[in-house]
N, C-alpha and C positions, 0 to 999 in steps of 0.2 A: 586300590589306587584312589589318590584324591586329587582336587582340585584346587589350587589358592586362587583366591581372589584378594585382589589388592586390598590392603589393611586389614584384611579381618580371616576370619580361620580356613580353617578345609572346607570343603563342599561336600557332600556325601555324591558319590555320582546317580545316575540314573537309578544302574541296576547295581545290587549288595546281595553278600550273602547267599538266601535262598532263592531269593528273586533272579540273583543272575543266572542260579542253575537253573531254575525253568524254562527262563530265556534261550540259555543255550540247547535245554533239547528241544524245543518249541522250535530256533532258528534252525536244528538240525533235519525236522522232518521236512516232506514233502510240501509243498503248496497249499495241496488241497487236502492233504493229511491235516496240514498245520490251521489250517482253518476252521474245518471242522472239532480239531479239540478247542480252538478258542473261545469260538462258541459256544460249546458243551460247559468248559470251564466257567465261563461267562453266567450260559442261566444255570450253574448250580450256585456259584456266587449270592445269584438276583433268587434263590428260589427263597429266603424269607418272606422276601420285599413280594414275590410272588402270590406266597401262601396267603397274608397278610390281604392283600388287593384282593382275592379270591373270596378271601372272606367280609369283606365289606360289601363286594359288589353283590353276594349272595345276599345281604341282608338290608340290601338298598330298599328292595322294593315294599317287604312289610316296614320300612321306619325311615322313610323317604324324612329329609329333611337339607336345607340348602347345606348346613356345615357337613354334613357324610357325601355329600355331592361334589364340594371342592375339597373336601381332602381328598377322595375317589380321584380326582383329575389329578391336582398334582402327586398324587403316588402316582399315578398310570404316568406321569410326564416323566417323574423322574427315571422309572422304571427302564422305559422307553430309551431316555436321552443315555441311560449307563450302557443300556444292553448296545449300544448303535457302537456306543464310545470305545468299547473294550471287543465288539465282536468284528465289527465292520471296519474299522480303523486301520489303515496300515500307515506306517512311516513312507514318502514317497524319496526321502534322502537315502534308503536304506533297503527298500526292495520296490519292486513294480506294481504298482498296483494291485487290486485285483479288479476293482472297478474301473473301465477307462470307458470314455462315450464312442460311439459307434462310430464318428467323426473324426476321431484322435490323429488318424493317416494325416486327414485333410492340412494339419497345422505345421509352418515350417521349424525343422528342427532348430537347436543353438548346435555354434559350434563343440566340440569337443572339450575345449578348455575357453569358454569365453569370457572376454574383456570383462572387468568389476568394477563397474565406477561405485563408491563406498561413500554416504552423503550426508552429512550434518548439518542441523542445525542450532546457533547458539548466542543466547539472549543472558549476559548475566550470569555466567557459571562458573565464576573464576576459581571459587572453589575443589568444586569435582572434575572441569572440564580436559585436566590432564591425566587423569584415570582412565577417561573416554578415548580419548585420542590414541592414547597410550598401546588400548585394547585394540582398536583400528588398525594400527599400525603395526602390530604381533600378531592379525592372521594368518596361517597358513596356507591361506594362495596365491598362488605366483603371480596372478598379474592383477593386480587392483589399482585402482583412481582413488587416492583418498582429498577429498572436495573439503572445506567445513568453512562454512558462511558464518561470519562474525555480523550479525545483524544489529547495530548502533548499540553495542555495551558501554556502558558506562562506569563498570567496575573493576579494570584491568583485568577482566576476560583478552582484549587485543594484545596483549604485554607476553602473556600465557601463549596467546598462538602462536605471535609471532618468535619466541623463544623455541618454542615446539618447530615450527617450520626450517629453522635452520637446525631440525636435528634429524627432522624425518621427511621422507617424500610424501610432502602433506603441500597441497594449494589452499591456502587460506584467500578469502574473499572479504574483503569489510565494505560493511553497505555504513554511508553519512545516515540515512532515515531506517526507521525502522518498518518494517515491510509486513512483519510476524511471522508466523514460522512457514506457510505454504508460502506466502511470495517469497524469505531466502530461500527454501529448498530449488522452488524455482531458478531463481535466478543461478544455482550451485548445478541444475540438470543442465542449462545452457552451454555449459561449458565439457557437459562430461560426455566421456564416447564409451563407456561402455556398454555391450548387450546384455546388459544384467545391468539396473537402478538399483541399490541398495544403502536402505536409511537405519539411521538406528539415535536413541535419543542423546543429548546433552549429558543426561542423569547415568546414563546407563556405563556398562561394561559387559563386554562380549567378549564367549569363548575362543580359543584360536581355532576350532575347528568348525566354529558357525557358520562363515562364507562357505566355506568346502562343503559342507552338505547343503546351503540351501540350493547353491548351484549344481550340487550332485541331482537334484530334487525336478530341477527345470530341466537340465539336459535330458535325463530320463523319461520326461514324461514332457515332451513339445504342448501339449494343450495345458498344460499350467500357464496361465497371465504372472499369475503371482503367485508369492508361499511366504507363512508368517515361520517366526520361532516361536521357541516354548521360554518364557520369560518368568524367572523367580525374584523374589525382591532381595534388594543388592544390602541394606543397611537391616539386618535380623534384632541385628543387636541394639537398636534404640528405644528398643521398651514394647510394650503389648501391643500394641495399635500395628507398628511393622510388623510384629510375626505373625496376626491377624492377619495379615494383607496376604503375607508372604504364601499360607495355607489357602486363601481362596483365590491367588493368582494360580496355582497348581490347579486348582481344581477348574478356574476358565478356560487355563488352556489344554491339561488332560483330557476334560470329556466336554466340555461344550465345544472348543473348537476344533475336537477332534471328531465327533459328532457331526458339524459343519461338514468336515473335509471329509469323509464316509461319501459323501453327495457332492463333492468338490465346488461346493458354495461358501466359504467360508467367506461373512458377511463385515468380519473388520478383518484385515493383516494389522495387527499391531504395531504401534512406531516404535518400539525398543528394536525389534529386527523384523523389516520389512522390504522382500525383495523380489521386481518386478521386472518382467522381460522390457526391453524397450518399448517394441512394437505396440504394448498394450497398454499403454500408458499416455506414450510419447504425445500423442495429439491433442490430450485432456489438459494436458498440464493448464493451458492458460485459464482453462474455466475452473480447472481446483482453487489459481492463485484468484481468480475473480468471481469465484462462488458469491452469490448474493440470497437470501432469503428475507421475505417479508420486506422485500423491498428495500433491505442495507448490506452492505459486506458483511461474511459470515466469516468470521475467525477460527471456529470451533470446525469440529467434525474435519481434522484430516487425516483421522484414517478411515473410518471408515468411507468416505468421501470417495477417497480414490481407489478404495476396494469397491467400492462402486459403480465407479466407469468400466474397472475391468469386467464385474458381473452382467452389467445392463448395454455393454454400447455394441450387442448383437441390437436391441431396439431402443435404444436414443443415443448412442455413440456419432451416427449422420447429422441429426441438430445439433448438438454441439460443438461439433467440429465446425459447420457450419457458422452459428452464433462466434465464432470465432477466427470465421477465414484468414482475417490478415493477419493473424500470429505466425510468425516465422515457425512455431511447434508446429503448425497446421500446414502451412503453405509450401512449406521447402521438403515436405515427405508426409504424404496421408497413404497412412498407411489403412489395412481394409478393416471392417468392424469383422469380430470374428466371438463367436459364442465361448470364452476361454472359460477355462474352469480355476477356482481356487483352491490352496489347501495349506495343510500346515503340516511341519517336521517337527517331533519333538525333541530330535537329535545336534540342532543348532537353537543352542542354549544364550541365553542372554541376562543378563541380572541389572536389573533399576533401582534407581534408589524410591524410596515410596513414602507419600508422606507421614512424618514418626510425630505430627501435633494434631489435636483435633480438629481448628480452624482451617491447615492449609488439608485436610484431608476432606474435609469439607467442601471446598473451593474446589479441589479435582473432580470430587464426585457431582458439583452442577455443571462443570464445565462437559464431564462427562453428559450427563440427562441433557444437556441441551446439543451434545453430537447427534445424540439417540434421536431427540425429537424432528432435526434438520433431518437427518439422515431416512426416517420414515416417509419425511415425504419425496425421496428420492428414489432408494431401494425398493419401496413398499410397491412401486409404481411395476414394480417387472419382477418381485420373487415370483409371484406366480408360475412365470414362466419356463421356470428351471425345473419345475418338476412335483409332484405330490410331497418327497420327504424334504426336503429344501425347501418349500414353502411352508407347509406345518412345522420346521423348524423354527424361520425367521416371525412368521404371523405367531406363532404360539408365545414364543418370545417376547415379543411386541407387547401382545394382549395382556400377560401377565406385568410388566413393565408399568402398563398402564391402568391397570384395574387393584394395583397394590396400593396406589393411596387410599381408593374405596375402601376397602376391605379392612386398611389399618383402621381407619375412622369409624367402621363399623364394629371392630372386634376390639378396639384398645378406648375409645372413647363412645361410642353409644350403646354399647354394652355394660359395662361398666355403670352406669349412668342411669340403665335402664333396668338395674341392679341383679344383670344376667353374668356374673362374673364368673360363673362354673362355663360359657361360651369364650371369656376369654381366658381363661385358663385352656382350654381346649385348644384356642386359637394357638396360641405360647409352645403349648405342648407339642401341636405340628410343626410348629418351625424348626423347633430343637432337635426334633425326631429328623428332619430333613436335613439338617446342619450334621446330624450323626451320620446320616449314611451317607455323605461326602465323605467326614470326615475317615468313615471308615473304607470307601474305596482310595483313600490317600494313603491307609495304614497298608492296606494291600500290593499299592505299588511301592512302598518307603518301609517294607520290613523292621521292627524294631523303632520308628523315629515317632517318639510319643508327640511330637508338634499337629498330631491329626486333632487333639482335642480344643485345639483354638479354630477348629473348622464351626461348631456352632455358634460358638460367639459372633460369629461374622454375620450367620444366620437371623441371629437376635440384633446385631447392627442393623443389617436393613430391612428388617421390620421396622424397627420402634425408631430407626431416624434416617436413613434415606431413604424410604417410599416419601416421604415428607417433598424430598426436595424436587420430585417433578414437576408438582404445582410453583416452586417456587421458580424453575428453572422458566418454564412456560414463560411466567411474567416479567425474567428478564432477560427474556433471550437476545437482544440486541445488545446486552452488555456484557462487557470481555474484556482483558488485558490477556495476551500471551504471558506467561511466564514460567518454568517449567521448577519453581523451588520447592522440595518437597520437605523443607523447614517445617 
């Protein structure tokens, strides 16, 4: 079976070939039968990566040196982050847990088939933004809100809407000022009554079955706030740069955010498909749209943002609400803080367009480092609190994020320099080696799809040029335009 996406070829699905027979005897056995092979499967997979670690760490101590110290970390990280990814993981659109918090009882259900308000937002996309729509308005379930804020376009993006709206049950909203993309989304929640928020981007296109599982996903498991999809890049075919992206967006959201959601902390839900119970949101909204850092409005960080309120406002959800009393979000229904859990389904599929030039790919990845930086000081303030693997997830993360421009500079220019070039060949060679075993846990889920080999390249991208831009992001962090073109 395949999948078309508008303009361009078939999709390969998830599972192919031999993969889907494993699946199906995998989905055949018991619970706890099925768990235990995955496992097993799992560290015979990792038992290279194993053997390899075993043997460095035996020979740490006679040839102690800093570069056998952090390649020793990040193998043990990677190791780590795979074995969590592929052992611990379950799909929550697709069976029940196996993890749930002791608390789970405590949270009220959704109804059985509940209300979808479906929410966009859109700046400028006259181009693709009928593709978007399009995909909106061809999910399979039956009761959805489709919302989509036209936030002061200037390029007969409102010509597009308004054309599309007399063809589908679609509410278009056009703001005279331009607000950016959290105050339209805002302004697009006001109106909407669904018990399930669900956003997804301008750029993007979604499956017809993505609503139906992420709401499969919440029904099932009442202590989900939220749950993201599993997101591939939508334009493959515009040259290296896209099918770069497109191989390490698999791999973010296969085992990092699948990793996350093992420990139901899942630290960004993504805006290609991101989809939140009311209750756990609703009363954040006005501080997402009036976020301030360093003392000016923050643009940046909305997703991870508001995957934030939902992880932290068991302890800061009271202040905020607060800092915000006379919000009709606040005032007309306060609802209680409650400890929600996050997570992600890889069975509600999504596809973005991603940026295919150097320059605008550039610009996403500081817009990105400056989510990152807002976001630490928000997040950072209460991962602790969710738990040992949840916190070693997001602090490790973190740590690593930020100690990469160090390290570039130490191993690509003062080495070098210091005419230690056998240390940065060393350097080089770890990355590649790490870039390969993504690349080859991609081979393993994508049988036959030789695109795992552009998994190191991406490796070697952020080394040698986005560890760069966190300093740079640092310095301009009050500077921003919304724009989502990924020209």
């Amino acid at each position: 079976m395949t999948v078309l996406r508008p303009g361009h070829g078939p999709v390969t699905p998830l599972r192919t070939g031999a993969r889907h027979r494993l699946g199906a005897r995998l989905d055949g056995l018991a619970p706890g039968v099925r768990r235990d092979v995955v496992r097993l499967l799992t560290v015979l997979a990792l038992l290279p990566l194993l053997l390899l670690l075993a043997r460095s760490a035996v020979r740490l101590p006679h040839a102690f040196d800093p570069l056998t110290l952090y390649g020793l970390a990040v193998l043990s990280g990677t190791v780590c982050l795979l074995h969590v990814a592929y052992s611990h993981y379950d799909d929550p659109a697709l069976r029940p847990l196996r993890s749930r918090p002791r608390h789970a009882e405590a949270f009220p259900p959704l109804p059985a088939h509940p209300r979808v308000s479906f929410l966009l937002a859109v700046r400028n996309e006259r181009a693709h933004i009928e593709d978007c729509v399009r995909s909106m308005a061809a999910v399979d379930y039956p009761d959805v809100q489709l919302i989509v804020v036209d936030d002061a376009s200037d390029d007969g993006t409102p010509d597009v809407l308004e054309r599309l709206a007399g063809e589908l049950p679609l509410t278009v909203i056009r703001l005279a000022e331009n607000l950016g993309k959290k105050g339209a989304l805002v302004r697009a929640c006001a109106v909407a009554d669904g018990d399930v928020l669900l956003f997804t981007d301008s750029d993007c296109v979604v499956a017809p079955d993505s609503v139906r599982h992420c709401v499969a996903a919440l029904v099932r498991h009442p202590e989900l706030g939220a749950v993201g999809g599993h997101c591939r890049a939508l334009n493959t075919d515009a040259g290296l740069l896209a099918r770069v992206q497109d191989i390490w967006y698999e791999g973010q959201f296969r085992i990092s955010k699948a990793a996350e959601a093992a420990f139901g902390s899942v630290t960004c839900v993504s805006g290609p498909l991101a989809a939140f119970r009311r209750e756990a949101v609703w009363n954040y909204l006005p501080a997402w749209a009036e976020d301030r850092f360093l003392g000016a409005p923050f643009r940046f960080a909305t997703d991870r943002q508001l995957t934030g309120y939902v992880l932290g406002q068991a302890w800061h959800g009271r202040a905020l609400k607060d800092r915000h009393a006379d919000s009709p979000f606040v005032r007309d229904h306060d609802y209680p803080e409650r400890r929600w859990e996050v997570g992600y389904t890889r069975a509600a599929r999504v596809w973005t367009r991603v940026p295919s030039r150097p320059g605008s790919f550039l610009r996403q990845q500081v817009r990105w480092k400056k989510s990152f930086i807002r976001n630490l000081f928000f997040t950072g303030r209460f991962m602790w609190r969710r738990g040992p693997a949840a916190a070693a997830l997001y602090y490790g993360h973190a740590l690593w994020v930020i100690a990469a421009p160090a390290l570039v500079v130490r191993h690509l220019l003062w080495a070098p320099l210091h005419l230690a070039g056998l240390l940065t060949l060393l350097y080089l060679g770890g990355v590649v080696l790490k870039g390969c075993v993504w690349g080859l846990a991609y081979r393993i889920d994508h049988p036959g799809d030789r695109a795992w080999r552009y998994r190191p390249l991406m490796s070697l991208l952020s080394c040698c040029v986005l560890a760069w831009l966190l300093p740079y992001a640092l310095l301009t962090l009050r500077r921003g335009v919304w724009t989502r073109s990924a020209a």
